[in-house]
N, CA, C and O atoms as a MOPAC input file, in Angstrom:
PM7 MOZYME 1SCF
protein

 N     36.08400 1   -16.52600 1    -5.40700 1
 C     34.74100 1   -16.88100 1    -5.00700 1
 C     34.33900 1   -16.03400 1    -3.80300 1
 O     35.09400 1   -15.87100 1    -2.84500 1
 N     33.03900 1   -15.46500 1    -3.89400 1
 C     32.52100 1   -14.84900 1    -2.70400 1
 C     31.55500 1   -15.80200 1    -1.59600 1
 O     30.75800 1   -16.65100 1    -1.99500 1
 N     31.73000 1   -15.56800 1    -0.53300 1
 C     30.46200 1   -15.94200 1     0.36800 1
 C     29.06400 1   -15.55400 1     0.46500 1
 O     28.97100 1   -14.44900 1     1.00100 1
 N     28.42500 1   -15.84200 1     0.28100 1
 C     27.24100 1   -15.67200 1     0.41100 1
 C     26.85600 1   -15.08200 1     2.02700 1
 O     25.72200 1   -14.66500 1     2.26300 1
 N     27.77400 1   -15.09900 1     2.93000 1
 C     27.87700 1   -14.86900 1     4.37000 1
 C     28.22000 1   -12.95900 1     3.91900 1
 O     27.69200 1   -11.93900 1     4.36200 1
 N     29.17300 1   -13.13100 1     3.01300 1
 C     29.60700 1   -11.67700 1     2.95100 1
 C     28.97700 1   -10.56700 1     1.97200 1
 O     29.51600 1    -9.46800 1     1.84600 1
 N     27.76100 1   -10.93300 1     1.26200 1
 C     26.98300 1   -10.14100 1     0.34000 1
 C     26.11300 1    -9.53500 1     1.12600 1
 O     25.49200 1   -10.25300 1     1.91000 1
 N     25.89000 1    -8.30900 1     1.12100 1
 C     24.91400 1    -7.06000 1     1.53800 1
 C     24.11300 1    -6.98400 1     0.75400 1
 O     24.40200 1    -6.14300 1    -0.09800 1
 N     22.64400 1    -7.75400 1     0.50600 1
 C     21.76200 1    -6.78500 1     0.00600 1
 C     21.04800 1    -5.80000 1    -0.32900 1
 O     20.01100 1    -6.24000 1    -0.82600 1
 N     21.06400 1    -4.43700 1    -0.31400 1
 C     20.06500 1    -3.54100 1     0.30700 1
 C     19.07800 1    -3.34600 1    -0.53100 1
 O     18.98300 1    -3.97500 1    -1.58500 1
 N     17.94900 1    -2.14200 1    -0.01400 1
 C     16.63400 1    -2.37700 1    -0.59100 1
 C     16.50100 1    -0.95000 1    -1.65500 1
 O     17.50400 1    -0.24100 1    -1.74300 1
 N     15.64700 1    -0.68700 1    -2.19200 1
 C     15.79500 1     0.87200 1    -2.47100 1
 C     14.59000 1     1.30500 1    -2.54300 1
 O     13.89900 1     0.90900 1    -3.48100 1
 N     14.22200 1     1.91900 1    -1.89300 1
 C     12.38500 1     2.74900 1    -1.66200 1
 C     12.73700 1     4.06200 1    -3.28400 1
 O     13.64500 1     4.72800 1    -3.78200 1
 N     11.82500 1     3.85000 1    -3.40500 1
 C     10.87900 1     5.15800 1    -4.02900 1
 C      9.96200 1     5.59800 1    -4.36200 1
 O      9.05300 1     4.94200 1    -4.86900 1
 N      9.93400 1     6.99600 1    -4.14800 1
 C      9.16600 1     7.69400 1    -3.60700 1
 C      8.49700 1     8.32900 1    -4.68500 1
 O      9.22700 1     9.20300 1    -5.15300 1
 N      7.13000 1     8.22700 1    -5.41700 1
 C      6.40000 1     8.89200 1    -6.36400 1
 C      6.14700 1     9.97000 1    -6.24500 1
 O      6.04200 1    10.07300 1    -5.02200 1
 N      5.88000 1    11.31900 1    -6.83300 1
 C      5.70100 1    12.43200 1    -6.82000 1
 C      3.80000 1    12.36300 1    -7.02000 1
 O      2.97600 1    13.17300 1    -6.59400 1
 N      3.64700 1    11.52600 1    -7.54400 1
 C      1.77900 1    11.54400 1    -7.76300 1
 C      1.71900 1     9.92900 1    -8.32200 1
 O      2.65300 1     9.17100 1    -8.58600 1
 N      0.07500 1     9.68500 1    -8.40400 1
 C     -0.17900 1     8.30400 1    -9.03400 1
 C     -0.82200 1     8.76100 1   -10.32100 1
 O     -1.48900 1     7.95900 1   -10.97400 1
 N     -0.64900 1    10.05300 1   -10.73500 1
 C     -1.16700 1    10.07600 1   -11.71000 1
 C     -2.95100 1    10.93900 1   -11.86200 1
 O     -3.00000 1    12.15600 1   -11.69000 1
 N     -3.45800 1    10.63300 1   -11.98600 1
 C     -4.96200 1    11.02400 1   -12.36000 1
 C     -6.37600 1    10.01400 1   -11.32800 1
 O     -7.58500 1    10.22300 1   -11.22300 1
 N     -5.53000 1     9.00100 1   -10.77300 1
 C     -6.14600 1     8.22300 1   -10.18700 1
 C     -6.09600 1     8.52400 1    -8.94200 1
 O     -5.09000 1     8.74100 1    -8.26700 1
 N     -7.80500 1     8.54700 1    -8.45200 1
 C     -7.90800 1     8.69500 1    -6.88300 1
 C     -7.31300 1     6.93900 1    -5.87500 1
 O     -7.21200 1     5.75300 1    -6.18900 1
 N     -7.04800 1     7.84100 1    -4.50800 1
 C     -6.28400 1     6.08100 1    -3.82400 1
 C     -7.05500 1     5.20800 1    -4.19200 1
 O     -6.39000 1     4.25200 1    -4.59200 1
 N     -9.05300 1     4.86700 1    -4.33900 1
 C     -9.44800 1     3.99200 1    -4.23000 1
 C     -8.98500 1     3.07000 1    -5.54100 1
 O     -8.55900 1     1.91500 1    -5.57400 1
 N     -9.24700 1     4.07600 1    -6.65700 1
 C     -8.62300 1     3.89400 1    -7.99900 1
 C     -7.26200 1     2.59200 1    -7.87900 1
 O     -7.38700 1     1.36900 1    -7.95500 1
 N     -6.03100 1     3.39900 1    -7.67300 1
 C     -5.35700 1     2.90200 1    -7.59800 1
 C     -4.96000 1     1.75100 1    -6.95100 1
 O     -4.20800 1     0.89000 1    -7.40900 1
 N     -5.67000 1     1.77100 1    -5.50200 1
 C     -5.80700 1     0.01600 1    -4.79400 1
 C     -6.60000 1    -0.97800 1    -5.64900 1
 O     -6.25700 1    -2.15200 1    -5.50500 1
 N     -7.28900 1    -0.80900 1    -6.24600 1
 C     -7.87700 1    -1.69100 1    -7.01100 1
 C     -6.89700 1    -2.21400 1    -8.46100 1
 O     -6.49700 1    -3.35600 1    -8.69100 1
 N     -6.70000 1    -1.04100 1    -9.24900 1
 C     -5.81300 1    -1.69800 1   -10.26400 1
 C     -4.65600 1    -2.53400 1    -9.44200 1
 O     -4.19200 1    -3.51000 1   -10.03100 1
 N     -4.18600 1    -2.24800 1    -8.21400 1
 C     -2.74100 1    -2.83000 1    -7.89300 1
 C     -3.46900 1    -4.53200 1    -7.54900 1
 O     -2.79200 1    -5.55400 1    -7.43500 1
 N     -4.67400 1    -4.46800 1    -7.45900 1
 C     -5.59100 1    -5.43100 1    -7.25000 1
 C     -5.06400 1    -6.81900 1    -8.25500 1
 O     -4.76700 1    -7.93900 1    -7.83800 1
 N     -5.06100 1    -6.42500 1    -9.41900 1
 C     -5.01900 1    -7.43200 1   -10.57500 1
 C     -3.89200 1    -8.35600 1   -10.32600 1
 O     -3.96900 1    -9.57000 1   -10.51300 1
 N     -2.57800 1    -7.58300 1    -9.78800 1
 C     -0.93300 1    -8.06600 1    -9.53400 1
 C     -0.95500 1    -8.77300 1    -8.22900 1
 O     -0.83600 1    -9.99600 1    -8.16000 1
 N     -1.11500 1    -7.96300 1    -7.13700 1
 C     -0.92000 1    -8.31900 1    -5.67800 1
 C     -2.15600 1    -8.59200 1    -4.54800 1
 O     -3.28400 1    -8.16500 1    -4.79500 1
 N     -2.00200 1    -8.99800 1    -3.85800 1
 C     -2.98600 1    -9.59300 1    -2.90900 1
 C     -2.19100 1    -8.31200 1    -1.96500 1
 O     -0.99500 1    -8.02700 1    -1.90400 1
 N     -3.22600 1    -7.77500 1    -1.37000 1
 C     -3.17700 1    -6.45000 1    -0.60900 1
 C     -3.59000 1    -6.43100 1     0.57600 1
 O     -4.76600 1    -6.66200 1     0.85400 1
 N     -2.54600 1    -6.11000 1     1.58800 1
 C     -2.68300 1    -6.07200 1     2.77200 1
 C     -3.03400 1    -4.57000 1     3.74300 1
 O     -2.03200 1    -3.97000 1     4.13500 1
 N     -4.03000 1    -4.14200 1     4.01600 1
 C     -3.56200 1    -2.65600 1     4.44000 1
 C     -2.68300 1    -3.38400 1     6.37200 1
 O     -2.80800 1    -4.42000 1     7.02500 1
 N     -1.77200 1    -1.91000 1     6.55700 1
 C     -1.54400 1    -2.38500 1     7.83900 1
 C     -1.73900 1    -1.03700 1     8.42400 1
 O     -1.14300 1    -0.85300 1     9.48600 1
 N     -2.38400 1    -0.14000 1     8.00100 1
 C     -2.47600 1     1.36400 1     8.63200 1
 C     -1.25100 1     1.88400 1     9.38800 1
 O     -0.33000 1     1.46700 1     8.68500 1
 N     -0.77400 1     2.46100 1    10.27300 1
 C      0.04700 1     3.09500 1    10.75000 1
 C      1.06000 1     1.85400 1    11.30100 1
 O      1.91700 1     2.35000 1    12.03300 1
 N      1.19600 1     0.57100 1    11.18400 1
 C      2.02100 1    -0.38400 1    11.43100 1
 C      3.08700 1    -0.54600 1    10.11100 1
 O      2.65900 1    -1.13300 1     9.11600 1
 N      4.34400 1    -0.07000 1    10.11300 1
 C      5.48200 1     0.14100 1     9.20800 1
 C      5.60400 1    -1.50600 1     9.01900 1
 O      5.61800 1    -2.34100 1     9.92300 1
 N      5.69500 1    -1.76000 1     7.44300 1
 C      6.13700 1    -2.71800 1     6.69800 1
 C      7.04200 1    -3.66200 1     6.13700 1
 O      6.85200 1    -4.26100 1     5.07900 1
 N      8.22900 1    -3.79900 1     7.02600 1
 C      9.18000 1    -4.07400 1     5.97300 1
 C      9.48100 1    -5.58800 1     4.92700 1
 O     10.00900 1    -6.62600 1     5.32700 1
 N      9.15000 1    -5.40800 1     4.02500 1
 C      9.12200 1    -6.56600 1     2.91400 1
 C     10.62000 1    -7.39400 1     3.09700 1
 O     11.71500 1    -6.96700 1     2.72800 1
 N     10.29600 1    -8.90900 1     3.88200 1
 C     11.40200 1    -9.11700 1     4.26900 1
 C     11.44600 1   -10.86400 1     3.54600 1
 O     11.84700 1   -11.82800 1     4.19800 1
 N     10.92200 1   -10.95800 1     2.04400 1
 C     10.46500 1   -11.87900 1     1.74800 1
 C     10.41000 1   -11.47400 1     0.22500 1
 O      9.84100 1   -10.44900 1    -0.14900 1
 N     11.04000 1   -12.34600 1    -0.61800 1
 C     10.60800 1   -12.21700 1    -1.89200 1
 C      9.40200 1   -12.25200 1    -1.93900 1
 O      8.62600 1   -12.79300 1    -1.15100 1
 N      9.05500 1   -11.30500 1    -3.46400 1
 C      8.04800 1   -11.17500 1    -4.17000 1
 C      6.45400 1   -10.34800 1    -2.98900 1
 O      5.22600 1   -10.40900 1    -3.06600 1
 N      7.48100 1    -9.64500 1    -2.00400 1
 C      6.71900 1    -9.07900 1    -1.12000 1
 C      7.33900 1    -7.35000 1    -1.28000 1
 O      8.52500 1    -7.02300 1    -1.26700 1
 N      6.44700 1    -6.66400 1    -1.39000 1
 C      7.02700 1    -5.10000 1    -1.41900 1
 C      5.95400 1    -4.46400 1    -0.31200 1
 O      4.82600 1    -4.86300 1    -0.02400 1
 N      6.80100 1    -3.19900 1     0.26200 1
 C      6.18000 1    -2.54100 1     1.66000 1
 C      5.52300 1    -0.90000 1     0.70300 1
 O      6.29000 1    -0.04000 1     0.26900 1
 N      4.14200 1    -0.84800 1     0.59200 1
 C      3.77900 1     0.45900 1     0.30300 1
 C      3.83700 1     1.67000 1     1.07400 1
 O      4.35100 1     1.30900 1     2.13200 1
 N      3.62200 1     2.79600 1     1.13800 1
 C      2.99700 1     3.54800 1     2.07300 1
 C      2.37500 1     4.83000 1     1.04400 1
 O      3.00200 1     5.43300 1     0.17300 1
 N      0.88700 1     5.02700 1     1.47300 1
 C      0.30200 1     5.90100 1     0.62000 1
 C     -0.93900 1     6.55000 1     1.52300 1
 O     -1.73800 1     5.85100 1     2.14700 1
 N     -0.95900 1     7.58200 1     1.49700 1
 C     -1.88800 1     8.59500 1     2.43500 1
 C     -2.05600 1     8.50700 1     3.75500 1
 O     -3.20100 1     8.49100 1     4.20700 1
 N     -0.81300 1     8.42700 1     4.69500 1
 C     -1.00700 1     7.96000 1     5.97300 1
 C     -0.86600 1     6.64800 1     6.03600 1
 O      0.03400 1     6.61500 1     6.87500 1
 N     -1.10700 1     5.38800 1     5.74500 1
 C     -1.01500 1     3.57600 1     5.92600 1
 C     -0.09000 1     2.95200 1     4.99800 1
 O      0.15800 1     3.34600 1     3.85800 1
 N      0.36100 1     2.01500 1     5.54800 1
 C      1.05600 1     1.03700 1     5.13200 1
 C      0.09900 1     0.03300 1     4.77400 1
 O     -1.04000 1    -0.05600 1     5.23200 1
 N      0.75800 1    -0.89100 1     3.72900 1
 C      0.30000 1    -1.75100 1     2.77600 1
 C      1.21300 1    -2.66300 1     2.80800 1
 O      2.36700 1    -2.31500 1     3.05800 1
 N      0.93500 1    -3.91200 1     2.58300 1
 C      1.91600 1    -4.94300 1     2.00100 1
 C      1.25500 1    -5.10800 1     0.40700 1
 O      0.16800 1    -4.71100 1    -0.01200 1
 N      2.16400 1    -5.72600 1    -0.18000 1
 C      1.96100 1    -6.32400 1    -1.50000 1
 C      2.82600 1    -7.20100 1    -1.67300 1
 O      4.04100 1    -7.06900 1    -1.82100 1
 N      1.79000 1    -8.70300 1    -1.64400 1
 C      2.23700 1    -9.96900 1    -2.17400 1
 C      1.98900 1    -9.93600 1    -3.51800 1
 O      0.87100 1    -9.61600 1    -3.92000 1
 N      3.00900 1   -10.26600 1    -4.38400 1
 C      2.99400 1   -10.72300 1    -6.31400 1
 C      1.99900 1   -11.83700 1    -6.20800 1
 O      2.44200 1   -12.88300 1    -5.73400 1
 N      0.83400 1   -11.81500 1    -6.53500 1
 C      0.36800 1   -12.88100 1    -7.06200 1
 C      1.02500 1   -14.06200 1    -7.97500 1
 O      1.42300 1   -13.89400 1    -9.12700 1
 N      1.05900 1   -15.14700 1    -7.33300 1
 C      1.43000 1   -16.63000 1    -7.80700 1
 C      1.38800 1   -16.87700 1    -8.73800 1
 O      2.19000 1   -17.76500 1    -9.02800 1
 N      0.42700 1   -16.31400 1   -10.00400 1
 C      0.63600 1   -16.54100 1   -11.58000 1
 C      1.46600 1   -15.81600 1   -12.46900 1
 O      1.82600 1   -16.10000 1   -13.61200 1
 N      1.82000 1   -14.40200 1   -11.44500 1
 C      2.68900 1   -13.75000 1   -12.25200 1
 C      4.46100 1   -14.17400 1   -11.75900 1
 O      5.52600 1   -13.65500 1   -12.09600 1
 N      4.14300 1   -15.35000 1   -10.82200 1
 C      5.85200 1   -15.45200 1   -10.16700 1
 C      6.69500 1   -16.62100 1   -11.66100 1
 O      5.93800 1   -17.31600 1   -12.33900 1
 N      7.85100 1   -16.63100 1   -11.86800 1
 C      8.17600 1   -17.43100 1   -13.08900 1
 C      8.61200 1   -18.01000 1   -11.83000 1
 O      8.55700 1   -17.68800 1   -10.64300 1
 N      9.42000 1   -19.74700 1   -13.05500 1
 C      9.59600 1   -20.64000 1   -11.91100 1
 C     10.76900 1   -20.61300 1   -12.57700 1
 O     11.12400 1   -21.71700 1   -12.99200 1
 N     11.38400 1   -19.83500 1   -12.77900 1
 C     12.62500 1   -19.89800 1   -13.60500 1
 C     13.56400 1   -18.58600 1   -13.44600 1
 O     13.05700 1   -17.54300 1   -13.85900 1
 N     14.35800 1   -18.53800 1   -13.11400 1
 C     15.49400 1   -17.81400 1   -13.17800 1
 C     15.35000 1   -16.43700 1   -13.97100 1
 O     15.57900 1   -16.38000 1   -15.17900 1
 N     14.96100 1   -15.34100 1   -13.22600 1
 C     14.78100 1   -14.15000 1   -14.86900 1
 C     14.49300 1   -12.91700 1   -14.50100 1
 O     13.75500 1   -13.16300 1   -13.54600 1
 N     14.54200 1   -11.77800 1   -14.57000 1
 C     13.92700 1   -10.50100 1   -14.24100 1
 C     12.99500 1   -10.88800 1   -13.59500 1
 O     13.14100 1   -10.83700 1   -12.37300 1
 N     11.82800 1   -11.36400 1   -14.08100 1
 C     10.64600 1   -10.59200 1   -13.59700 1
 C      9.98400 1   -11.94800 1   -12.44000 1
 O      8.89800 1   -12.52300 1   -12.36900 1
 N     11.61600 1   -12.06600 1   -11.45500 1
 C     11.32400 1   -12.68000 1   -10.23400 1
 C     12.34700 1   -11.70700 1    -9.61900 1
 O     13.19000 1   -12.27300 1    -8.92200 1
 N     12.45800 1   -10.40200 1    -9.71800 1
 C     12.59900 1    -9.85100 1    -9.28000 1
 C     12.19600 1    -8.18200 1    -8.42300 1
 O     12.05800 1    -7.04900 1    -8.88400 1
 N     12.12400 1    -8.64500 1    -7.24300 1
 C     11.14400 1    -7.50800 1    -6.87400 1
 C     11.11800 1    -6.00600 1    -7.71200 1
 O     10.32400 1    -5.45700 1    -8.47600 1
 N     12.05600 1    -5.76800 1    -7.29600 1
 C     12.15000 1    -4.37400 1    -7.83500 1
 C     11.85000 1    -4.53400 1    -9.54800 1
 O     11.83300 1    -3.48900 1   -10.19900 1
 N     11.70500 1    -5.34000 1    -9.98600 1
 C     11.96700 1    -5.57400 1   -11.81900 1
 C     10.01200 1    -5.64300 1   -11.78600 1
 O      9.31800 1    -5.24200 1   -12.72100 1
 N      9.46400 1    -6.24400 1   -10.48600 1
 C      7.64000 1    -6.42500 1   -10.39700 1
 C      7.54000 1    -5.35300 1   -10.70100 1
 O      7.19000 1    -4.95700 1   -11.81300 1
 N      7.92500 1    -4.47900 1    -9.46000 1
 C      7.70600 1    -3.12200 1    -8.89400 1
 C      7.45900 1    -2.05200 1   -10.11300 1
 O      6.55200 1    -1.22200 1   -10.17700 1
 N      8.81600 1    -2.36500 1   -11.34600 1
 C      8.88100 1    -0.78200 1   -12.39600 1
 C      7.37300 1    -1.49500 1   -13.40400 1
 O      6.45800 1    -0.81000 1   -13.86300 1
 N      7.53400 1    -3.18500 1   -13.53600 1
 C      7.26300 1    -3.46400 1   -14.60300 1
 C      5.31500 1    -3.22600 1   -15.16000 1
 O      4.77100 1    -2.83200 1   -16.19200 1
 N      4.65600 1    -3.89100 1   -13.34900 1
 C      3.54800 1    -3.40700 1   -13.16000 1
 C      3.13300 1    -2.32800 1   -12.31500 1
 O      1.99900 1    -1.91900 1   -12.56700 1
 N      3.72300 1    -1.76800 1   -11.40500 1
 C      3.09300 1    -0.50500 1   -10.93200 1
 C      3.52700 1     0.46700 1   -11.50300 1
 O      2.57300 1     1.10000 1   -11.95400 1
 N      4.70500 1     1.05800 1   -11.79200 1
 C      5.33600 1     2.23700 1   -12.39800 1
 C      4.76700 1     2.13800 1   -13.92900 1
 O      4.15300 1     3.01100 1   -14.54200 1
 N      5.07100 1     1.08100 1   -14.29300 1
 C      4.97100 1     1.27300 1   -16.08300 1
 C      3.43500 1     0.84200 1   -16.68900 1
 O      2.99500 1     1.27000 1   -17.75600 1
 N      2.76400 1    -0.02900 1   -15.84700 1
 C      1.60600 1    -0.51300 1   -16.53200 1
 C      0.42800 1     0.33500 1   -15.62400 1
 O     -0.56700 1     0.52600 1   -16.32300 1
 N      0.29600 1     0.85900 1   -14.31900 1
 C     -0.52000 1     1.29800 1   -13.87900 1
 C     -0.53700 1     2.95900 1   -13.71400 1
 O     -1.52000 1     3.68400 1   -13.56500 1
 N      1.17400 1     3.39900 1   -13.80300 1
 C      1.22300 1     4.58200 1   -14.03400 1
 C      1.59000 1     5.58800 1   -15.17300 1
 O      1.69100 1     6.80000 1   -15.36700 1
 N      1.75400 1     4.20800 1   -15.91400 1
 C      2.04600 1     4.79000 1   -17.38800 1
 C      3.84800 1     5.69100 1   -17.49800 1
 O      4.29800 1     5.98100 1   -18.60600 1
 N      4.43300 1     5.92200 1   -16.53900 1
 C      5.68700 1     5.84900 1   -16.67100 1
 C      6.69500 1     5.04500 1   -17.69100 1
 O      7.23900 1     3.96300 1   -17.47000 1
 N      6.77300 1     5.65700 1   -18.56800 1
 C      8.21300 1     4.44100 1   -19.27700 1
 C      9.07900 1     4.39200 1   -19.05900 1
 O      9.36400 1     3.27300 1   -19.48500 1
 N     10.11000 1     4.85900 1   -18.56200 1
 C     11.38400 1     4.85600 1   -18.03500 1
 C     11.33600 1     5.61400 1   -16.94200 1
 O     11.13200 1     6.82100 1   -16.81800 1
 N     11.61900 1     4.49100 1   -15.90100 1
 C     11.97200 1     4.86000 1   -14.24200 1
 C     12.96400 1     5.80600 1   -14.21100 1
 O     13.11000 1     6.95000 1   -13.77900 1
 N     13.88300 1     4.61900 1   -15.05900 1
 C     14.95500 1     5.44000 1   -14.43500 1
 C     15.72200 1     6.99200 1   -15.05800 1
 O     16.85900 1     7.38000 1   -14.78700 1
 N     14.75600 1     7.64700 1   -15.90300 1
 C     14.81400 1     8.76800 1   -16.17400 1
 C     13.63800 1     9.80800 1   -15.79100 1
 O     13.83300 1    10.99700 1   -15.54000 1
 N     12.84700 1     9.39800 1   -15.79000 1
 C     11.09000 1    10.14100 1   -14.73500 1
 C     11.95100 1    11.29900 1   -13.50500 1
 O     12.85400 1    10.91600 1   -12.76100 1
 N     11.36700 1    12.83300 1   -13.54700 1
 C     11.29000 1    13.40000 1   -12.31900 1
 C     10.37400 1    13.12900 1   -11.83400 1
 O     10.22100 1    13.81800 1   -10.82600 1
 N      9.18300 1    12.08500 1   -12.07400 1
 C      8.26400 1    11.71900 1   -10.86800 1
 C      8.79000 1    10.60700 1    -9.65400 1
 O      8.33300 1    10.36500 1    -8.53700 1
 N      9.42400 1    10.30500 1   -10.06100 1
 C     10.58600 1     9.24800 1    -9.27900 1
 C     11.65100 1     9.27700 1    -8.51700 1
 O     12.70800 1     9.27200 1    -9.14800 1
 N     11.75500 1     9.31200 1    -7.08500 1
 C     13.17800 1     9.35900 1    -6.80500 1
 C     13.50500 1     8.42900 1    -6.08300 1
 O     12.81200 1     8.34800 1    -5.06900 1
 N     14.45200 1     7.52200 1    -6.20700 1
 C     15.46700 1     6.53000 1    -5.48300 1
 C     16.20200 1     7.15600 1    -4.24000 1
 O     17.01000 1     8.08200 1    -4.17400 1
 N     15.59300 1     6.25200 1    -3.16800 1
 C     16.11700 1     6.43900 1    -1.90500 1
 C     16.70700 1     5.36200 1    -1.29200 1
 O     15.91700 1     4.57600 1    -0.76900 1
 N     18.41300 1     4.99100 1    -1.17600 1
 C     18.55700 1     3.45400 1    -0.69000 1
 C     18.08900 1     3.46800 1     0.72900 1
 O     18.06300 1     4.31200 1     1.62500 1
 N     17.74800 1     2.28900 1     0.60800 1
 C     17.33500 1     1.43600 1     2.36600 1
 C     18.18400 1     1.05000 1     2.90200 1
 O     19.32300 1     0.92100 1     2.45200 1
 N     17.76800 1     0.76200 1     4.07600 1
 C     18.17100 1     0.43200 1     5.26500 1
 C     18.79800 1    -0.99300 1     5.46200 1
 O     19.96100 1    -1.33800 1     5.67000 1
 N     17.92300 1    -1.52700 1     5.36000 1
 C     17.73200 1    -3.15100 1     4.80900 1
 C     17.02100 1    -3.61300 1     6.24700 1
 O     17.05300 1    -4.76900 1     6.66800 1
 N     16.25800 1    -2.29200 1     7.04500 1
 C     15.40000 1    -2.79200 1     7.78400 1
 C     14.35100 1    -1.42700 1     8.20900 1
 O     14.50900 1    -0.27900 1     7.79100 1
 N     13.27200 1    -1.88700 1     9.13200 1
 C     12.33900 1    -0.67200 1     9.42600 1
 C     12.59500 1     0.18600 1     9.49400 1
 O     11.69100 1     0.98900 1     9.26100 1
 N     14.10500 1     0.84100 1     9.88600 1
 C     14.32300 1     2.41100 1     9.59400 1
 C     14.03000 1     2.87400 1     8.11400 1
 O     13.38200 1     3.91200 1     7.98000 1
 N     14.38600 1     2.30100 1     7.17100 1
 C     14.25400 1     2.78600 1     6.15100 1
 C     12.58700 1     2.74700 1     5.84900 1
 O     12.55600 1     3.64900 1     5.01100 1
 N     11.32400 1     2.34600 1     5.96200 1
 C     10.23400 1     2.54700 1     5.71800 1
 C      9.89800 1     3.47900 1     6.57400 1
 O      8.91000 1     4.15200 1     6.27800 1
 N     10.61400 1     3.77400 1     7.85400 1
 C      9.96200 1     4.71700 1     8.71500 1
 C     10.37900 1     6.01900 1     7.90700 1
 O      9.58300 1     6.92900 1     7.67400 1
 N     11.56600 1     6.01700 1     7.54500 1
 C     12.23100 1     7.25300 1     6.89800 1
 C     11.55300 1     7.61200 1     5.12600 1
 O     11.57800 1     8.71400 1     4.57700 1
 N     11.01100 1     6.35800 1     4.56200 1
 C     10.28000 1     6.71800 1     3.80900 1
 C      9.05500 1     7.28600 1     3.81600 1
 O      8.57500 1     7.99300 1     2.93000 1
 N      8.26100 1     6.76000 1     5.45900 1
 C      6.96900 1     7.30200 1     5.68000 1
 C      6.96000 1     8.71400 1     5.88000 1
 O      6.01500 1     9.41300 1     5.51600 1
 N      8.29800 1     9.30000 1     6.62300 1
 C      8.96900 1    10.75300 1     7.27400 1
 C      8.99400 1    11.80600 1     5.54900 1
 O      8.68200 1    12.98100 1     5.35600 1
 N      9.46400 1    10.81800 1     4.65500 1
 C      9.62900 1    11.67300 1     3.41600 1
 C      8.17500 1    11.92600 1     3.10400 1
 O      7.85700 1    13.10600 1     3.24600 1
 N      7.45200 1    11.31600 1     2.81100 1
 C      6.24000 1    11.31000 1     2.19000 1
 C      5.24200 1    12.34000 1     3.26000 1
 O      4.55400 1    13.24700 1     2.79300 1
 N      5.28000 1    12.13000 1     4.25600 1
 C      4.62000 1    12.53900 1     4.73100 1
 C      5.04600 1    14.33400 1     4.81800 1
 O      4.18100 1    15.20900 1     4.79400 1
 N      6.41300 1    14.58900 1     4.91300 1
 C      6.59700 1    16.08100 1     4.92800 1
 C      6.43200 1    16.19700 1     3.13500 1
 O      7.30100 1    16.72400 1     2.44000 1
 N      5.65300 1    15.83300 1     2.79700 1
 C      5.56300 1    16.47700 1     1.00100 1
 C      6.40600 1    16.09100 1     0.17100 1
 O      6.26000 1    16.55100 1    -0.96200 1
 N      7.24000 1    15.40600 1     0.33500 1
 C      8.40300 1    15.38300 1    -0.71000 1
 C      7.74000 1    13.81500 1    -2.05400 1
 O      8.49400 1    13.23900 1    -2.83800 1
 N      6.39800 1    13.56000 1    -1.91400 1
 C      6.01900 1    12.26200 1    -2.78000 1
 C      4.50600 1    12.16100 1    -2.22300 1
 O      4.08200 1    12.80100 1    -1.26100 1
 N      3.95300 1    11.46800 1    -2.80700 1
 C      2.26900 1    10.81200 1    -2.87400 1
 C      2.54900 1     9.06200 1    -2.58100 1
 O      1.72000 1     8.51500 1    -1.85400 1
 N      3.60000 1     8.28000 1    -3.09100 1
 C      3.26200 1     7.08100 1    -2.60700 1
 C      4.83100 1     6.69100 1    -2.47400 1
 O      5.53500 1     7.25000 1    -3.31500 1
 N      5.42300 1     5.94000 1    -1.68300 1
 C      6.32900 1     5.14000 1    -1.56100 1
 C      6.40100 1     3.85100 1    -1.56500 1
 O      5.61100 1     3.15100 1    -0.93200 1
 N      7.57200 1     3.29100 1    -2.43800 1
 C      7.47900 1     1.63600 1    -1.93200 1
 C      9.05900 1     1.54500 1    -1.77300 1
 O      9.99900 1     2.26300 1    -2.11400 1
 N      8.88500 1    -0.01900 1    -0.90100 1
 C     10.50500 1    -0.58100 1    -0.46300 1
 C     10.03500 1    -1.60900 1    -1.05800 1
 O      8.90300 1    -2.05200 1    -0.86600 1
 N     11.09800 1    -2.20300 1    -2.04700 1
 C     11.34800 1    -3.80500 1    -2.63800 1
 C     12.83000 1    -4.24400 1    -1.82300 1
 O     13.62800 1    -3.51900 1    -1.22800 1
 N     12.84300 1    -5.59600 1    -2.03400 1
 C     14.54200 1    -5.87500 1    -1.39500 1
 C     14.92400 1    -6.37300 1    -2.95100 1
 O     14.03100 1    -6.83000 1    -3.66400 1
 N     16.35000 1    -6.25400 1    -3.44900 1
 C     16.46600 1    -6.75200 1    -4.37300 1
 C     16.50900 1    -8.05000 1    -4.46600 1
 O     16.64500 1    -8.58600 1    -5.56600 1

């Protein structure tokens, strides 16, 4: 038996290469339908709360709360952040089908605190992506 004292969660940011064809306003709005949207502009994010993910896209930070109708009350993938994350932003808004084979995609593990969004904002911002997010698993 393990402890629950002794499990490490960590988070894993990644970093999009483009959103696709859609301008930012575009895209804040479709993310509209899923999450209740927080901008926090140059104040770093870290999603320290289920069903909460930390954006960063053109200079600002974002929060994104899962809207309450899409949370199950039951035990299953898709109460899982990162499982929100591929299922409606990557796959339904960017048309991506498989994450985890996409060169628009790259997996960066976290921190499991603000260094890692700062270091995601550091990637994005020297060119290496167009949008980043941190989920915790």
């Amino acid at each position: 038996m393990v402890s629950n004292q002794s499990i490490k969660i960590h988070d894993y940011n990644r970093i999009l290469s483009s959103i696709g064809d859609l301008s930012t306003e575009d895209f804040l709005k479709k993310l509209e339908k899923y999450f209740l949207i927080h901008e926090k502009d140059q104040t770093p994010y870290y999603p320290s709360q289920k069903f909460h993910i930390s954006m960063y896209l053109d200079g600002k930070f974002y929060s994104l709360h899962v809207k309450h109708d899409l949370r199950s009350p039951e035990m299953s993938l898709d109460n899982l952040d990162h499982h929100i994350l591929d299922k409606y932003i990557i796959k339904d808004i960017l048309n991506i089908e498989d994450s985890d084979s996409s060169d628009q995609i790259k997996y960066v593990k976290g921190t499991s605190n603000i260094e890692g969004i700062n270091l995601l904002k550091e990637k994005i911002d020297n060119g290496e992506g167009k949008v980043g997010f941190e989920s915790i698993l």
